[in-house]
C-alpha positions as CSV (number, residue, x, y, z in Angstrom):
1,X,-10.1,32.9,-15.6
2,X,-10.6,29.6,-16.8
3,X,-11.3,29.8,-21.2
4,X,-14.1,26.7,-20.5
5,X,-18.0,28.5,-20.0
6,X,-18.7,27.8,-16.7
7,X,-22.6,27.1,-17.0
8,X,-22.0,25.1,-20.0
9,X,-19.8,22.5,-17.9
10,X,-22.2,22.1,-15.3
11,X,-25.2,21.7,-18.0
12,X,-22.9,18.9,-19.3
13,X,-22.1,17.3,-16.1
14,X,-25.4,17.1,-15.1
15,X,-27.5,16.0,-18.2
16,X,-24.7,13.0,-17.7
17,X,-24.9,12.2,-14.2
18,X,-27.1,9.5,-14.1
19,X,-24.8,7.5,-17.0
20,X,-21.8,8.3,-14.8
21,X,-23.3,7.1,-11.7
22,X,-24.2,3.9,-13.5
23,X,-20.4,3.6,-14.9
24,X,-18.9,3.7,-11.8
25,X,-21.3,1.6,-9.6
26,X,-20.9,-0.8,-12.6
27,X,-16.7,-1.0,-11.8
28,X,-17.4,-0.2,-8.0
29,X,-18.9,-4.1,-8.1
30,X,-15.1,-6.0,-9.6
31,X,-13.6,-6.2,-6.3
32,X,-9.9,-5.3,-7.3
33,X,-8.7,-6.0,-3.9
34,X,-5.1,-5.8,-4.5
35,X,-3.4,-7.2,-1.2
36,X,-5.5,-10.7,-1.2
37,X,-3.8,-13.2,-3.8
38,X,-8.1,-14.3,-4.6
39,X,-8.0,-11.5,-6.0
40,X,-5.6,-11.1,-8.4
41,X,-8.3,-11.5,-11.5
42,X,-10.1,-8.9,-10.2
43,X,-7.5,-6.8,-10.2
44,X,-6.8,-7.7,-14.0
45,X,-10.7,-7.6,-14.5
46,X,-10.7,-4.0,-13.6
47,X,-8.3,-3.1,-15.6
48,X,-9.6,-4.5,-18.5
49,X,-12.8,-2.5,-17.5
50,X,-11.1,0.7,-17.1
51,X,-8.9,0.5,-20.2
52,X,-12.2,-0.6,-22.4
53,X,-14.2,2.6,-20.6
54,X,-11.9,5.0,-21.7
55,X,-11.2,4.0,-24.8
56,X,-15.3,4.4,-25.0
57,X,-14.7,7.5,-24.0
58,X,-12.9,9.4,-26.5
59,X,-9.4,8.5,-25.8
60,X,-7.7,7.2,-29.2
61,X,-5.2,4.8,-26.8
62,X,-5.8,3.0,-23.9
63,X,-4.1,0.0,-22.9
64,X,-3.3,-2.2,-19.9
65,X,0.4,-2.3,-18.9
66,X,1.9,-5.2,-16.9
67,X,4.0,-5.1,-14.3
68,X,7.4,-7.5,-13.2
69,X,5.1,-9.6,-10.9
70,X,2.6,-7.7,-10.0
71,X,-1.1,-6.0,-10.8
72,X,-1.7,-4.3,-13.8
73,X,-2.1,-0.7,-14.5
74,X,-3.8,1.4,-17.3
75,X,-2.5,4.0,-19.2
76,X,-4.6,6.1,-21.6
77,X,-3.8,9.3,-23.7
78,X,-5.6,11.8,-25.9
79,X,-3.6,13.9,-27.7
80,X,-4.4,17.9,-28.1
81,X,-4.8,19.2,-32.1
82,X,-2.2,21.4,-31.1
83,X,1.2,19.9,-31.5
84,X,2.8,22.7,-29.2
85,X,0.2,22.1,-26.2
86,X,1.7,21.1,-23.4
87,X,1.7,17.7,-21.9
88,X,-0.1,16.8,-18.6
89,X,-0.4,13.2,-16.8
90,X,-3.0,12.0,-14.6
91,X,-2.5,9.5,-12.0
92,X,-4.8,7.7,-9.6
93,X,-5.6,3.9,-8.8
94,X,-8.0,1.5,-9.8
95,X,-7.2,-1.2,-7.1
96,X,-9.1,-1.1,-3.1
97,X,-8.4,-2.0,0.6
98,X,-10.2,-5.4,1.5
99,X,-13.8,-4.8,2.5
100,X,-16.3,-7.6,4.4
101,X,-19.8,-7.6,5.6
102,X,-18.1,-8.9,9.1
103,X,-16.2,-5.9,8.8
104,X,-19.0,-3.4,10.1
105,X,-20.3,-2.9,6.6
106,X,-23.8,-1.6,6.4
107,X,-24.4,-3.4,3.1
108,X,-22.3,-5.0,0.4
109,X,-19.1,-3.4,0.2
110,X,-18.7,-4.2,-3.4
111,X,-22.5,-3.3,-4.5
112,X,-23.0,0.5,-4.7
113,X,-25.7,2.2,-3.1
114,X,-26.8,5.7,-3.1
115,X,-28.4,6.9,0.1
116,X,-29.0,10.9,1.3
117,X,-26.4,12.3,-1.5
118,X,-24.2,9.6,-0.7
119,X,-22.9,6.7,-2.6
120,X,-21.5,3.8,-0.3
121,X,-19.3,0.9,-1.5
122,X,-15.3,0.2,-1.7
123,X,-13.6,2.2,-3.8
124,X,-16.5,5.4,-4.3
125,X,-13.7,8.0,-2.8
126,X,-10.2,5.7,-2.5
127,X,-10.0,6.0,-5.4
128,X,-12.2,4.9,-8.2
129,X,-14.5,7.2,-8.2
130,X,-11.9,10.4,-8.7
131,X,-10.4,8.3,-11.0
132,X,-13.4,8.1,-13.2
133,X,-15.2,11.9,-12.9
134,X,-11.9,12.6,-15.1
135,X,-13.9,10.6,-18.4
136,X,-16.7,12.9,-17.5
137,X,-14.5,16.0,-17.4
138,X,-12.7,15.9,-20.8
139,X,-16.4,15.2,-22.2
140,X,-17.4,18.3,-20.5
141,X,-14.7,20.3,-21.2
142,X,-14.6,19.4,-25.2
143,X,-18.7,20.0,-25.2
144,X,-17.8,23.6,-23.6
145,X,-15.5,24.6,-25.6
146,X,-16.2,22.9,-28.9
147,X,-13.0,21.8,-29.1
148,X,-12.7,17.8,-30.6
149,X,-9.8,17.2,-28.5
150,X,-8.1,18.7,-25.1
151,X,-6.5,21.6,-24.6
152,X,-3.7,20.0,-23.2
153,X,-1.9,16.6,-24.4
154,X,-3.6,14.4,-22.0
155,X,-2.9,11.4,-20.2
156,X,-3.8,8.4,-18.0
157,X,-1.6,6.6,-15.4
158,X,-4.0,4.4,-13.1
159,X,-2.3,2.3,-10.7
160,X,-3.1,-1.6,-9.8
161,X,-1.3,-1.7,-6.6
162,X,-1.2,1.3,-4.7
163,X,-2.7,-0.1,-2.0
164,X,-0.4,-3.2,-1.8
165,X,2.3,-0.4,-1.4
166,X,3.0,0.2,-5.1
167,X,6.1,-2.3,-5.2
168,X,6.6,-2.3,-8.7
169,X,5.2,1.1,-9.4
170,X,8.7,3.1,-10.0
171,X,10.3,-0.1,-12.0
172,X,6.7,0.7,-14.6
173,X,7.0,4.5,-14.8
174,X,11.1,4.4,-15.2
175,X,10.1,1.4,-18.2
176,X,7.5,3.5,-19.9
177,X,9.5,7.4,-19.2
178,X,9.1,8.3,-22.3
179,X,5.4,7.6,-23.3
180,X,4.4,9.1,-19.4
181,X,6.6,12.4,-20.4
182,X,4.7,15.2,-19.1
183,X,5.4,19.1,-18.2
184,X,2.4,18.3,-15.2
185,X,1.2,15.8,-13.2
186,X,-2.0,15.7,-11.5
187,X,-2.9,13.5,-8.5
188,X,-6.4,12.5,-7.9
189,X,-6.1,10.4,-5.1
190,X,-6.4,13.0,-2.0
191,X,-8.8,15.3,-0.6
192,X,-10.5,18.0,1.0
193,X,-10.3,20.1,4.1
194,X,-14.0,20.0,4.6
195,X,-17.5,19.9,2.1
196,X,-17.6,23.7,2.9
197,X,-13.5,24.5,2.5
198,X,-12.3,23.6,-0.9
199,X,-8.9,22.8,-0.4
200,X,-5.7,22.2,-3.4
201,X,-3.0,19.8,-1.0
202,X,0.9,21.1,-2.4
203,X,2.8,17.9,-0.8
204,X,2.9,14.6,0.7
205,X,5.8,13.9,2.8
206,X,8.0,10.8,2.1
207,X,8.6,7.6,4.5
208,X,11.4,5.3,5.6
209,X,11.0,2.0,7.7
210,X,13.3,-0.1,9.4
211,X,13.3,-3.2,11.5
212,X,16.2,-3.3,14.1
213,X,17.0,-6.9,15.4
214,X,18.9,-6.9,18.9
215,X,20.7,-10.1,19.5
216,X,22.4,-10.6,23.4
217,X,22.8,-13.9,24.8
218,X,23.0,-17.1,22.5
219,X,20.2,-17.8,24.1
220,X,17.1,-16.9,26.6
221,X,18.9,-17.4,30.2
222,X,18.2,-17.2,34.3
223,X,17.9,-13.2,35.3
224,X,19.0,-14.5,38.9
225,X,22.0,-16.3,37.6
226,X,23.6,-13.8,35.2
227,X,21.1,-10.3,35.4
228,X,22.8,-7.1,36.3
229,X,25.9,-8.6,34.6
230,X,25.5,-9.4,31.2
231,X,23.6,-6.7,28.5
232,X,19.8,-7.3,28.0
233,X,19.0,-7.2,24.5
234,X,15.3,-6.1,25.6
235,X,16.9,-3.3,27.8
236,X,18.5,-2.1,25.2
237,X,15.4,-1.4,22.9
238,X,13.8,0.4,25.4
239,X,16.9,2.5,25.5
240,X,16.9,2.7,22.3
241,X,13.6,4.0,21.4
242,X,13.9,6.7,24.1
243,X,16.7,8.1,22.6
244,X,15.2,8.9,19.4
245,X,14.4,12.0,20.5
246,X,15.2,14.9,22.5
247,X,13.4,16.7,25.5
248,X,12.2,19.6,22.7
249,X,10.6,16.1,20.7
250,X,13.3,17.0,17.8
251,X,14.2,13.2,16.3
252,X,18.5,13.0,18.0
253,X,19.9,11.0,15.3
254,X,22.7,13.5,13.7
255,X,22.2,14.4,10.5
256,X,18.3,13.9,10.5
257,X,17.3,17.1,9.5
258,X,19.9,18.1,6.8
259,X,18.3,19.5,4.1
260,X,14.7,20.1,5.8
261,X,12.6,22.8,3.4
262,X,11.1,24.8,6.6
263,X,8.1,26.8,5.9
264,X,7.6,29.9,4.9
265,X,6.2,32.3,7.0
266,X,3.4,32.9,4.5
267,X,3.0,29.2,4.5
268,X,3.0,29.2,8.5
269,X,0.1,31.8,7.8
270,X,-1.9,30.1,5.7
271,X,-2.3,26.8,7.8
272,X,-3.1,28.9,11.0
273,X,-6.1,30.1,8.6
274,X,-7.6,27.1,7.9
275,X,-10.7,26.2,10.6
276,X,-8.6,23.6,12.7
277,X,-10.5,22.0,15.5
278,X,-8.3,20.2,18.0
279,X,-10.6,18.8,20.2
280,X,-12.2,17.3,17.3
281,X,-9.2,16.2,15.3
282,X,-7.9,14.6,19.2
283,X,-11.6,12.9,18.3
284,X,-10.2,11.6,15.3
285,X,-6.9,10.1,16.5
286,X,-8.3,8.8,19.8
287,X,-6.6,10.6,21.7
288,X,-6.8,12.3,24.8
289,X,-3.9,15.2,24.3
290,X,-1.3,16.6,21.1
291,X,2.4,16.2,21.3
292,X,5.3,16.2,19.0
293,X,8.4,18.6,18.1
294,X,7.8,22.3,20.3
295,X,7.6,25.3,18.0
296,X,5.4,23.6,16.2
297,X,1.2,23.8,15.7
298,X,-0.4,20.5,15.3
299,X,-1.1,20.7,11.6
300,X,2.7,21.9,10.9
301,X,3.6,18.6,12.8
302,X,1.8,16.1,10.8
303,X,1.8,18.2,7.3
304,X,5.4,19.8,7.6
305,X,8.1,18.3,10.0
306,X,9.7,15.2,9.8
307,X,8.7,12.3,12.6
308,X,10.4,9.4,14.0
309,X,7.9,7.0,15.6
310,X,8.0,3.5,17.3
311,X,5.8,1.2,15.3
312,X,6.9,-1.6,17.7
313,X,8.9,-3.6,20.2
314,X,8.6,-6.8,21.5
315,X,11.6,-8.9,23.7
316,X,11.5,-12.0,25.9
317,X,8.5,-13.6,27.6
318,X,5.0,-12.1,26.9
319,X,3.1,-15.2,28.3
320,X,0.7,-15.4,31.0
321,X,2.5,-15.2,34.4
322,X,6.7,-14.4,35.0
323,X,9.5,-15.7,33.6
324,X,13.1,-14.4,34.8
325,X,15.0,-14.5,31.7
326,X,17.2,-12.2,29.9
327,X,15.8,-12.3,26.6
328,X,18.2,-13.7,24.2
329,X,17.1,-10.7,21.5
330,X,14.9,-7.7,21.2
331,X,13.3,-6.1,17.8
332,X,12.5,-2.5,17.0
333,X,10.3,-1.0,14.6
334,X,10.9,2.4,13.0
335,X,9.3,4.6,10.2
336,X,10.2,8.2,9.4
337,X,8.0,10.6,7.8
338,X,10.1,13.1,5.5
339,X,9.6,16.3,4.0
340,X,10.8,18.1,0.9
341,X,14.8,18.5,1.1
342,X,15.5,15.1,2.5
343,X,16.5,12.1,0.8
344,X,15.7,8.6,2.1
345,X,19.1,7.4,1.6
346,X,20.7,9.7,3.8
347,X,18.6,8.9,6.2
348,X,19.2,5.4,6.1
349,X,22.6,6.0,6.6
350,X,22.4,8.3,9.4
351,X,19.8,5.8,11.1
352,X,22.9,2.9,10.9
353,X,25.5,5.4,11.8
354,X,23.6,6.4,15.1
355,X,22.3,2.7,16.3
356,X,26.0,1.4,17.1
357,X,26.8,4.5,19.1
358,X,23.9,3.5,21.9
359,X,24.6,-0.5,21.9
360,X,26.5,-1.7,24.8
361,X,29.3,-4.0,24.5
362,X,27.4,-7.9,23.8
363,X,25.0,-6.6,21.8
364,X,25.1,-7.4,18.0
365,X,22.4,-5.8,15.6
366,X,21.1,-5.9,12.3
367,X,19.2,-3.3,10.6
368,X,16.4,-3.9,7.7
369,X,15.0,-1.7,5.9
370,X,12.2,-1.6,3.4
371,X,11.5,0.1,0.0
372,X,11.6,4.3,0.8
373,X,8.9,6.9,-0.7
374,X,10.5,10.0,-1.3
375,X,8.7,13.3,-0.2
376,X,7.2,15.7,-2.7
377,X,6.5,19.3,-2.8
378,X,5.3,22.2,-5.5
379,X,6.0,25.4,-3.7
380,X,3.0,27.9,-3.6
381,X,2.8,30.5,-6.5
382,X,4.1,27.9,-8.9
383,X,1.6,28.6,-11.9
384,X,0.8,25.2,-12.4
385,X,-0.3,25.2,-9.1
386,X,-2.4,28.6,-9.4
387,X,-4.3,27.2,-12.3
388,X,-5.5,24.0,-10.2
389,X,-6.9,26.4,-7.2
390,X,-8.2,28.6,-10.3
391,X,-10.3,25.2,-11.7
392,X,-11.4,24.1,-7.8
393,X,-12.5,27.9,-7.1
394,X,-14.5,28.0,-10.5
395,X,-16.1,24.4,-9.4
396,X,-17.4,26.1,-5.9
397,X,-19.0,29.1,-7.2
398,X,-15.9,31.3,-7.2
399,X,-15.0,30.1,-3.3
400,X,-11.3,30.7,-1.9
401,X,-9.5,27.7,-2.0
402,X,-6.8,27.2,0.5
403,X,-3.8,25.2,0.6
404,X,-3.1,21.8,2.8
405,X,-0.6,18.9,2.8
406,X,-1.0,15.4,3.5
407,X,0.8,13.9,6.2
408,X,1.0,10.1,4.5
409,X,2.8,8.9,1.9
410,X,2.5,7.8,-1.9
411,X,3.8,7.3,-4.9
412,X,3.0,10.6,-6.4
413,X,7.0,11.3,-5.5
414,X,8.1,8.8,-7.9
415,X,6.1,10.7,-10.6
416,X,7.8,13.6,-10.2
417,X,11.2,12.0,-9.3
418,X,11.6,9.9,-12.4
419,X,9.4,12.1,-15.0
420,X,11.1,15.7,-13.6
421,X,8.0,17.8,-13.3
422,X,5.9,19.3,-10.8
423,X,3.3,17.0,-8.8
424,X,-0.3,18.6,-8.4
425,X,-3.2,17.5,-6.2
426,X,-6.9,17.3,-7.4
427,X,-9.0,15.6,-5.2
428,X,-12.8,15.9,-3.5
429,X,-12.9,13.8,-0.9
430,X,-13.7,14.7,2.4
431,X,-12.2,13.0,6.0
432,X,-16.0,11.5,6.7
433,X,-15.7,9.3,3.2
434,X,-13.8,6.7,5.4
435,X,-11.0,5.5,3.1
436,X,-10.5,1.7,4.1
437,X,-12.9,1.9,6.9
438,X,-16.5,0.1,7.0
439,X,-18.9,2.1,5.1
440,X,-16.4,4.1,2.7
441,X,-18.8,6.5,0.8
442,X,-18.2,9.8,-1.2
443,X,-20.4,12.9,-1.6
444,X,-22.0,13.1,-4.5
445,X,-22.1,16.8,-4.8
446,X,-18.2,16.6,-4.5
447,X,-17.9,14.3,-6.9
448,X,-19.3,16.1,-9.5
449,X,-17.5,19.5,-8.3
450,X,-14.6,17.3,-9.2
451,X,-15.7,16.8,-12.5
452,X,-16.3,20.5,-13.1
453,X,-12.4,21.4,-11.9
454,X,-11.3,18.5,-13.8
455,X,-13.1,20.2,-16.9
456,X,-11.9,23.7,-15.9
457,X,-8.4,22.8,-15.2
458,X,-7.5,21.4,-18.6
459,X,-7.5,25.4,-20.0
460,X,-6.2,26.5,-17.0
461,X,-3.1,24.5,-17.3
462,X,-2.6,25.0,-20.8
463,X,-2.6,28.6,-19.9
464,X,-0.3,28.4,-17.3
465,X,2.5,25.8,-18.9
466,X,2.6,27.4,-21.8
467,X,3.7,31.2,-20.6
């Protein structure tokens, strides 16, 4: 059981609540819109807010690191009395998606308001607001406890550019390795099953994207004169895409699932328990019926099993009316979701090996790809783990928490790529917040439930890394 009084956090958290409340709204308002270049200073502005808030806060460091280019981050630690506490790193983001009044916003995007429970603006869930019920934790937790600093060594990482696809993110943490050491590393920037299913996510699968050019012809010329006897670039993408995968839906290209970690049968079990709703989750994708690799159920699919998807093709004439041409090149667009035991690389070179084996003659090619996210996994029963369903169960009244997986990517693999330890997921945020949709919003309730694990957790993981 967690070493923090239980009663004692809560009477914390919520003799501060209304301070918090005004924290955040007060940061919610710098619109740190990373992907618009107008923005940039607002980027750096929150930053400068964040690192200054924290060091407010308790934290005896906390500074704003650059990046080769790009936004800043902030890093902040507080070090434990106890030189032989062990060491665990907090990472989450500080910049948002671009938000608009014309966008379907109810009210201001980027000035907070609190209606029914709910607090409304960019940002509140994704991910600034579970980014900053953290400050109010380690305040609870020390008030709890009486302790004067953490129970763990504790420390910050908050991103600038995670939603600009975290370009420089790796290059930063592999710079700084040594001062981001940690035997943990928690993620706030996930969620929930549902406000009534606490939920502790063990994963997030990886992602690899590549653009394949298709050059025929010299250049666009008469179908009449030369069709049916020279190779159609635009033909060949079609073929192309179809043969990504084979009549079970398994992805064709040899070698694409080396390595896969399949799951367990006890993790198998555990997914079928959770309260799945397909005709409300078709709701959610707009879509009329499931599909993907047979064997599989729906939530195994998007959670556990590598995908190969078309993200696009386009060829020849797409004007009004015809045009008889044979296109003089075709482009395809591919991502792959991964999953734990496969490397990005590998699949990079499996996806150029296979392309050249289904070209006709006359049809040159070039392949692009973009910067890979590896995937990452901590299997269940690993102790760190245990302790962060242990905090969220404590936060909800002694609930069972169950386990989930995100289907997307992040940069939570780097973490525990470069800094060798195991990635954990802390997060209150439920699928109705609306992460970069009109009207993002977060539950209040859940976000101080967050604070309470947050407080919880810091015993429970001293606990559990130090046995």
């Amino acid at each position: 059981m967690s070493p923090t009084p239980d009663s004692a956090v809560r009477t914390y958290i919520a003799g501060h609540r209304d301070a918090f409340l005004g924290d955040l709204a007060q940061w919610l308002r710098i619109p740190s819109v990373s992907v618009q270049p107008e923005h940039a200073q607002d980027v750096r502005e929150s930053a400068r807010w964040l690192a200054d808030h924290l060091a407010g806060s308790g934290f005896p460091a906390a500074e704003v690191w650059e990046t080769d280019g790009g936004h800043p981050a902030v890093y902040a630690e507080w070090p434990s009395d106890d030189p032989d506490a062990p060491t665990v790193l907090v990472y989450g983001h500080h910049d948002v998606q671009p938000a608009a009044l014309a966008d379907g916003w109810a009210t201001d995007p980027f000035e907070p308001v609190i209606s029914d429970g709910r607090l409304y603006a960019r940002g509140a869930a994704d991910d600034k607001g579970q980014v900053l019920f953290h400050t109010l934790a380690v305040r609870a937790h020390l008030a709890a406890t009486g302790r004067t600093t953490p129970a763990v060594h504790l420390k910050l990482l908050v991103e600038g550019e995670e939603e600009a696809g975290s370009t420089h993110f790796r290059a930063l943490i592999e710079r700084h390795r040594e001062r981001l050491a940690a035997d943990a590393v928690v993620v706030s920037d996930t969620g929930m099953w549902s406000e009534t299913t606490p939920t502790v996510c063990t994963g997030m699968r990886g992602l690899a994207e590549c653009q394949i050019t298709l050059r025929g012809p010299a250049q666009d010329i008469h179908s009449g004169s030369f069709g049916g006897a020279v190779p159609n670039p635009a033909t060949t993408a079609a073929r192309l895409a179809a043969a990504l995968h084979d009549e079970d839906e398994r992805v064709a290209i040899p070698g694409f699932y080396d390595g896969v970690a399949e799951l367990t049968d006890e993790e198998r079990k555990l997914i079928a328990e959770l309260p799945f709703d397909e005709a409300s989750w078709l709701a959610s994708a707009h879509s009329g019926a499931t599909h993907g690799e047979h064997g599989h159920s729906t939530l195994e699919r998007v959670w556990a099993r590598p995908t190969a998807e078309v993200n696009g093709i386009a060829g020849g004439y797409q004007g009004p009316g015809g045009k008889t041409i044979i296109p003089a090149s075709a482009v395809l667009k591919l991502s792959f979701r991964l999953v734990a035991g496969q490397d990005p690389d590998k699949i990079e070179l499996a996806v150029r090996d296979w392309v050249p084996t289904r070209l006709p003659a006359g049809i040159r090619h070039e392949i692009t790809f973009s910067g890979a996210t590896r995937p990452c996994l901590t299997p269940l029963g690993h102790p760190a783990l245990t302790a962060v369903a242990r905090a969220m169960s404590t936060a909800f009244d002694g609930a069972k928490v169950r386990y989930t997986r995100e289907g997307g990517s992040g940069p939570a693999a780097d973490l525990q790529d470069v800094l060798a330890a195991p990635v954990l997921f802390l997060g209150i945020s439920v699928p109705s917040d609306g992460w970069h949709a009109p009207n993002e919003k977060v539950e209040l309730d859940l976000l101080f439930k967050g604070a309470e694990a947050g407080a919880h957790l810091w015993g429970e993981l001293r606990g559990a890394l130090s046995s």
